[in-house]
DSSP file (Angstrom, degrees, kcal/mol; ACC not computed):
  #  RESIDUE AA STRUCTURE BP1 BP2  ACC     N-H-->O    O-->H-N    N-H-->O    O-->H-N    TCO  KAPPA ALPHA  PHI   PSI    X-CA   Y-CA   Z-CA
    1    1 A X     >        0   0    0      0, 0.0     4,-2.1     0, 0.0     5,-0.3   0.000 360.0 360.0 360.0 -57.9   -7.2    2.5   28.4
    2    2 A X  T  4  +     0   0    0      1,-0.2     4,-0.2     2,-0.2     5,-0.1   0.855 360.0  46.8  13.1 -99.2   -3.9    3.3   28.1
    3    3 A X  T >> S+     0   0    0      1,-0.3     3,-4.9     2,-0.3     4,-3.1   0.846 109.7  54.8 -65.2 -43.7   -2.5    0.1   27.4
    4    4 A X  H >> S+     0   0    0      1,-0.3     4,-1.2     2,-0.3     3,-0.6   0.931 105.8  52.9 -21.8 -74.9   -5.3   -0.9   24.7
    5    5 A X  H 3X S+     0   0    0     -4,-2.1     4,-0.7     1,-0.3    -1,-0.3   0.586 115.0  46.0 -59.3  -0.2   -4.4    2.4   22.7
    6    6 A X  H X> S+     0   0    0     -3,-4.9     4,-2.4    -5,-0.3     3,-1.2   0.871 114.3  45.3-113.7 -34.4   -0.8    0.8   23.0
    7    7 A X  H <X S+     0   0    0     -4,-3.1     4,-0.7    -3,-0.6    -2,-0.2   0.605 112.8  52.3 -46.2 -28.7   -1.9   -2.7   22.0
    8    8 A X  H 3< S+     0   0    0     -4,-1.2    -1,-0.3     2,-0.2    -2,-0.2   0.534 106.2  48.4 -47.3 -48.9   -3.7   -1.5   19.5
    9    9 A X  H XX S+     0   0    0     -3,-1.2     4,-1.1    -4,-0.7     3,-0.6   0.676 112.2  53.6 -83.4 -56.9   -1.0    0.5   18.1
   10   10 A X  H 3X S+     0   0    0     -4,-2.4     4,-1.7     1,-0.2    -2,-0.2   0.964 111.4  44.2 -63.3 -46.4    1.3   -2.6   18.3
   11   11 A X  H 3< S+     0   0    0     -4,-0.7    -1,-0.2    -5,-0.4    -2,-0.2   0.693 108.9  51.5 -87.7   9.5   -0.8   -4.7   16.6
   12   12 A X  H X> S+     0   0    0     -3,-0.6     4,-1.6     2,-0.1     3,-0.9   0.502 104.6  65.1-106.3 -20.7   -1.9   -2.4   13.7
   13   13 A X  H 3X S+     0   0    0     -4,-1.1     4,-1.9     1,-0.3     3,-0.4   0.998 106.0  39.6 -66.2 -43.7    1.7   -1.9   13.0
   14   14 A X  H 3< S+     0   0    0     -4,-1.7    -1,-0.3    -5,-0.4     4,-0.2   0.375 104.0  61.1 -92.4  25.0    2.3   -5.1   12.2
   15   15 A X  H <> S+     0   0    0     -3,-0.9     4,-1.0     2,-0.1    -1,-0.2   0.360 107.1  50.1 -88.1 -38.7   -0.4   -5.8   10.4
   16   16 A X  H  X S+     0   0    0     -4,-1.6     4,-2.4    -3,-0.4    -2,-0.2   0.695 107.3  52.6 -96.9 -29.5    0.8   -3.1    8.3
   17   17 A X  H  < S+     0   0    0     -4,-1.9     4,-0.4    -5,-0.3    -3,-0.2   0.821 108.6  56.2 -50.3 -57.2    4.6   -4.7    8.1
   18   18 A X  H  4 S+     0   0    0     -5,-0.2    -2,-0.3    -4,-0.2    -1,-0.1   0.425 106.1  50.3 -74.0  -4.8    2.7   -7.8    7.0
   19   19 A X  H >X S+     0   0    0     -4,-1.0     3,-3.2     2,-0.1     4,-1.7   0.873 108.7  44.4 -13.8 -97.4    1.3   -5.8    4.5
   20   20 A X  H 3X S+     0   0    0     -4,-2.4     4,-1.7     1,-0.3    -2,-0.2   0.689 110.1  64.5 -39.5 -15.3    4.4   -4.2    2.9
   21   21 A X  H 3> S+     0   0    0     -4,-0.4     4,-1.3     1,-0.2    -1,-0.3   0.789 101.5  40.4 -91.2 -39.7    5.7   -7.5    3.2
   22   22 A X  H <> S+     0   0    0     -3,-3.2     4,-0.5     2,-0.2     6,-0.2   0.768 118.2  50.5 -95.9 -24.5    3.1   -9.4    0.6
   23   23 A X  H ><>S+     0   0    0     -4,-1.7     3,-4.8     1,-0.2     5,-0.8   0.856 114.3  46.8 -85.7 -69.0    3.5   -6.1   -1.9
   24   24 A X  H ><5S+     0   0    0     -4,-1.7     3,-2.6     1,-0.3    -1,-0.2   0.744 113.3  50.1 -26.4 -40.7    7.6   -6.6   -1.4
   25   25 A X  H 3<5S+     0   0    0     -4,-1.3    -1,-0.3     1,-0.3    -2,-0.2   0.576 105.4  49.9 -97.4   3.1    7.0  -10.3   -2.1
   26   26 A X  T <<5S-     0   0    0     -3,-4.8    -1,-0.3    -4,-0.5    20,-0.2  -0.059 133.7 -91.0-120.4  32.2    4.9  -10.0   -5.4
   27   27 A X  T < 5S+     0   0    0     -3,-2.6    -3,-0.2    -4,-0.3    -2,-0.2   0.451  71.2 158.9  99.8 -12.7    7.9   -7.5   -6.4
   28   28 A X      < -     0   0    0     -5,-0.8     2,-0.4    -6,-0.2    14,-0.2  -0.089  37.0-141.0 -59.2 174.7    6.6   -4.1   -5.2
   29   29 A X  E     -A   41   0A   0     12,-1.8    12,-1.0     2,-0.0     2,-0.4  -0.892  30.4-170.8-153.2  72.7    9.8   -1.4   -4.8
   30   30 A X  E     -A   40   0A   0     -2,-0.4     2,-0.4    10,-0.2    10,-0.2  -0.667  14.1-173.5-105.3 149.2    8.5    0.4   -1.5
   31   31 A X  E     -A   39   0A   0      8,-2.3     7,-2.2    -2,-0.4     8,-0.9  -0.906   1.7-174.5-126.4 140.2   10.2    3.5   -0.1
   32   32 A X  E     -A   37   0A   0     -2,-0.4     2,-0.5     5,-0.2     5,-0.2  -0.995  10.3-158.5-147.4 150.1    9.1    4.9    3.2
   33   33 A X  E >  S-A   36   0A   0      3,-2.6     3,-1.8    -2,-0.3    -2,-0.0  -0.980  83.0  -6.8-125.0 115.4   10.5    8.5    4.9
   34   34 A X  T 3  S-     0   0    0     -2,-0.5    -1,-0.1     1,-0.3     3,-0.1   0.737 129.7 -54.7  62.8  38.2   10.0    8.5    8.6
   35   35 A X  T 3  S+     0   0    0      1,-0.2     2,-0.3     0, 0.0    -1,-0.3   0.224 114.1 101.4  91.2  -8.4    8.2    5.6    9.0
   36   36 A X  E <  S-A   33   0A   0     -3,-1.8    -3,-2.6    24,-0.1    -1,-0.2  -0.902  77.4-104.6-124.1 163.0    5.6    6.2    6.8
   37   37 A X  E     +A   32   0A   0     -2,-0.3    -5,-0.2    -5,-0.2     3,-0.1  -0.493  45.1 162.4 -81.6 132.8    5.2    4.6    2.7
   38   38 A X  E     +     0   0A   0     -7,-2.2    24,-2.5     1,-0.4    25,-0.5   0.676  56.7  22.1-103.9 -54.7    6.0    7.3    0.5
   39   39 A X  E     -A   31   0A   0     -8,-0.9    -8,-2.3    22,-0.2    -1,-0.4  -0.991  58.2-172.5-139.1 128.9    6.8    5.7   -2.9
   40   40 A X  E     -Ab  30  64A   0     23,-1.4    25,-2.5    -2,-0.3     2,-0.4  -0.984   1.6-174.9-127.9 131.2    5.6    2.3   -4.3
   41   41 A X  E     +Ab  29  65A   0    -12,-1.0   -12,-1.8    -2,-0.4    25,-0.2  -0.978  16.9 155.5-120.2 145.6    6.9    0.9   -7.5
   42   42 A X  E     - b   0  66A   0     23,-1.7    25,-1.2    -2,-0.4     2,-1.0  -0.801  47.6-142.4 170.5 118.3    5.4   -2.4   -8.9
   43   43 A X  E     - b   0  67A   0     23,-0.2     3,-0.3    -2,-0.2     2,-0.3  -0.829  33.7-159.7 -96.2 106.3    5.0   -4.0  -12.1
   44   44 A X    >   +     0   0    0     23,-3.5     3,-0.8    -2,-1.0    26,-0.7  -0.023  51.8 123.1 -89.1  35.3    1.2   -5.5  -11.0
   45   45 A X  T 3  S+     0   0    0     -2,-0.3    -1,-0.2     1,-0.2    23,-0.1   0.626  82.6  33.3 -75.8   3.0    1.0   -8.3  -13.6
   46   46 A X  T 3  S+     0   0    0     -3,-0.3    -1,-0.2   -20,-0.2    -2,-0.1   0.346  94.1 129.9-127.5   7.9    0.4  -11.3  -10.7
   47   47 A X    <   -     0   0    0     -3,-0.8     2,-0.3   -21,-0.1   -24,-0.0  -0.180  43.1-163.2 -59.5 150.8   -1.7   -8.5   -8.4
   48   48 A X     >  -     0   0    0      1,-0.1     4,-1.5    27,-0.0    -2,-0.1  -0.673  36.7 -99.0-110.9-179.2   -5.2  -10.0   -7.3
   49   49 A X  H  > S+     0   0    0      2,-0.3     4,-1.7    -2,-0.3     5,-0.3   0.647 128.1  54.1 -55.4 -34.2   -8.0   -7.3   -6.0
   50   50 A X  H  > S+     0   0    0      2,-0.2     4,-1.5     1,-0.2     5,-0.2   0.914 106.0  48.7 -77.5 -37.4   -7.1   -8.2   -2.5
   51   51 A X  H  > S+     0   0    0      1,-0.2     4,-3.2     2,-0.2    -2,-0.3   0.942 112.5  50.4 -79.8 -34.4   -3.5   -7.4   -3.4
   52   52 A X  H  X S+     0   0    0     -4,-1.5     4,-2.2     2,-0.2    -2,-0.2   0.801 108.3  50.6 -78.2 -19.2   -4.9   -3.9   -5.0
   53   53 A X  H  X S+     0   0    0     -4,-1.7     4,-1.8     2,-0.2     5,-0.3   0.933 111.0  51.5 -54.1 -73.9   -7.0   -2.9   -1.8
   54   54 A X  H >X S+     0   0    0     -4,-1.5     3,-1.1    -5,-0.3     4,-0.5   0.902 109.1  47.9 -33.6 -76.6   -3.7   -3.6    0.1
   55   55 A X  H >< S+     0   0    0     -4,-3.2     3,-2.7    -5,-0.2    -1,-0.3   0.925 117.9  46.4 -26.2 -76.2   -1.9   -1.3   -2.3
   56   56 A X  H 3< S+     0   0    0     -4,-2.2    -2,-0.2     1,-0.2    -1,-0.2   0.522  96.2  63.4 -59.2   1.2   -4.9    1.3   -1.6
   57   57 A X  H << S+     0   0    0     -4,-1.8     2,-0.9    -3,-1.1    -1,-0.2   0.477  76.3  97.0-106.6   9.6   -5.3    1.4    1.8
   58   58 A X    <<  -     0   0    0     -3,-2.7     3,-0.4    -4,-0.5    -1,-0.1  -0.896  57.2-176.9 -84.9 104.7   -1.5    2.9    2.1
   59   59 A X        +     0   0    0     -2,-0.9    -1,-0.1     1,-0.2    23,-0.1  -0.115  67.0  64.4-106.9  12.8   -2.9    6.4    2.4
   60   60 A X        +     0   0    0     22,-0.0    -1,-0.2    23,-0.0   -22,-0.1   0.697  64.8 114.2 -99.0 -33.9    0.4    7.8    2.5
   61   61 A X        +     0   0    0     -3,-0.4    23,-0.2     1,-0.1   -22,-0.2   0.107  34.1 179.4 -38.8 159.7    2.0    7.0   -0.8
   62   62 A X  S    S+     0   0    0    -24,-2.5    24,-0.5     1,-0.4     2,-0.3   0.452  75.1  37.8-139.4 -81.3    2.8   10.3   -3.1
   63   63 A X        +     0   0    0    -25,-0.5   -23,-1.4    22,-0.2    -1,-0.4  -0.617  65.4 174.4-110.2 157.6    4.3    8.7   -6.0
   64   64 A X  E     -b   40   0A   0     -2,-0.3     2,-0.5    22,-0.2   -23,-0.2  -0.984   6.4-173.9-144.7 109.2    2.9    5.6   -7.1
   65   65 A X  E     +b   41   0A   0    -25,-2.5   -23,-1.7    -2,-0.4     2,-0.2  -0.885  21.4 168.1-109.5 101.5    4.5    3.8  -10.7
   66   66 A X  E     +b   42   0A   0     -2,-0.5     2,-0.3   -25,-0.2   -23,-0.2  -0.594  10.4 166.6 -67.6 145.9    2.5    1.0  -11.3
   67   67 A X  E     +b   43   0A   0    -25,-1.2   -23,-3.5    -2,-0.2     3,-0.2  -0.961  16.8 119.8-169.7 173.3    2.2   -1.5  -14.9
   68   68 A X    >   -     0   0    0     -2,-0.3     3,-1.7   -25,-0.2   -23,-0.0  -0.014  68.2-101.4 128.7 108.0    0.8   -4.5  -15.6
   69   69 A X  T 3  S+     0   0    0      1,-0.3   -24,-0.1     3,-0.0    -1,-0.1   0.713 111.2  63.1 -13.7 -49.3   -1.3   -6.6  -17.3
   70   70 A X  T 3  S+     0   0    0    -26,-0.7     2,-0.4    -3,-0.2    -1,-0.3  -0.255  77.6 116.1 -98.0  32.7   -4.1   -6.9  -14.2
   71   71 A X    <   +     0   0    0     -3,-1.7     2,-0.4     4,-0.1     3,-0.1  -0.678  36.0 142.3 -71.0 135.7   -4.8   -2.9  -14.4
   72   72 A X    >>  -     0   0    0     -2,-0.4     4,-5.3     1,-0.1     3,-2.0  -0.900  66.4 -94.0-179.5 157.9   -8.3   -2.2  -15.4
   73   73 A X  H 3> S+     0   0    0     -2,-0.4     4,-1.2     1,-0.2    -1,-0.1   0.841 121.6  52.3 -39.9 -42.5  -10.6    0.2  -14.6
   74   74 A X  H 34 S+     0   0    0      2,-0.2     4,-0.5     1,-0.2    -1,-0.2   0.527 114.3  45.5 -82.0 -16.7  -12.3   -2.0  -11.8
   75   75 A X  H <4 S+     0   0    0     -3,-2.0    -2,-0.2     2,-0.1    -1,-0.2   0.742 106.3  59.0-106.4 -17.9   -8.9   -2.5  -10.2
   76   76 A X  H >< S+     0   0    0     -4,-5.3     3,-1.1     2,-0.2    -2,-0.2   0.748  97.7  57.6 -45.8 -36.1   -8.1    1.0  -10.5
   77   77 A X  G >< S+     0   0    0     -4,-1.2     3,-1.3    -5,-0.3     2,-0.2   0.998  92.9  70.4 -65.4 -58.6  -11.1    2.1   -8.5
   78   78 A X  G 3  S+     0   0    0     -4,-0.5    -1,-0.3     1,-0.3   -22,-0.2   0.466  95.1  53.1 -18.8 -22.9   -9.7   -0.1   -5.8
   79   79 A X  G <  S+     0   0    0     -3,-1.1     3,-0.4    -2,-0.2    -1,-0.3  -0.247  75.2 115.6-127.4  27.3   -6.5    2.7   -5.2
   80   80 A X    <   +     0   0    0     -3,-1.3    -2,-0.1     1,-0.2    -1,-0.1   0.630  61.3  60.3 -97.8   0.7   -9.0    5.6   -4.8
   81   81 A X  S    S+     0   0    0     -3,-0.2    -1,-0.2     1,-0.2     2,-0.2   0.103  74.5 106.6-103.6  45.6   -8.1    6.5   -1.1
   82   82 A X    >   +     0   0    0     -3,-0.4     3,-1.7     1,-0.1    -1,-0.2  -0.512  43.8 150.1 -81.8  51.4   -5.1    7.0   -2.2
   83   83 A X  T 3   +     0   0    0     -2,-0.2    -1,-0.1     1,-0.2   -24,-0.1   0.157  52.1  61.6-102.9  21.2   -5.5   10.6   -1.9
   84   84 A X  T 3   +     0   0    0    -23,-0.2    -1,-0.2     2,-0.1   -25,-0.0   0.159  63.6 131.1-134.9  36.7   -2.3   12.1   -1.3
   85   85 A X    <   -     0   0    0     -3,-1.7     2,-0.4     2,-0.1   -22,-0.2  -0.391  62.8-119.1 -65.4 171.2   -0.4   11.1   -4.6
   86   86 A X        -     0   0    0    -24,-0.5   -22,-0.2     1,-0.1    -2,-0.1  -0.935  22.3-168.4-112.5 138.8    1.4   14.3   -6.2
   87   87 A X              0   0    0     -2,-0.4    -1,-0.1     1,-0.1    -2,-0.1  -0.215 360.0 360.0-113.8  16.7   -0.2   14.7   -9.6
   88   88 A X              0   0    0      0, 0.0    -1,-0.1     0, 0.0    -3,-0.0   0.574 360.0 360.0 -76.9 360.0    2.8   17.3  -10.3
């Protein structure tokens, strides 16, 4: 059981590398403190809906600057488990 939980572990972590990796590569400006994403900056004009689920499923981010053309209500919903921005 072990070794699952460690395979497991390996392989969502890089899944999650390859992640940051496609926001990096459509421009995003990611900051992470102690291994986990803290801060994303990202002008979203070439984002697709796959690329804004990918954005939303980092459940760590706190500040989040986002712009862009491809904003809309419908891609906005897409960034709601995002639930530990600071609204300060």
């Amino acid at each position: 059981m072990k070794l699952f939980v460690v395979l497991l572990s390996i392989l969502c972590g890089g899944l999650r590398a390859a992640d940051v990796a496609s926001l990096q590569k459509l421009g995003a400006k990611v900051t992470e403190t102690a291994g986990v994403i803290t801060q994303v900056q990202v002008k979203c004009d070439a984002f697709t809906a796959a690329d804004f689920r990918t954005l939303g499923s980092f459940t760590t981010i706190k500040n989040l600057t986002i712009s862009g053309k491809t904003i809309t209500d419908d891609t906005l919903a897409l960034l709601t488990g995002l639930v530990e921005l600071d609204h300060g």
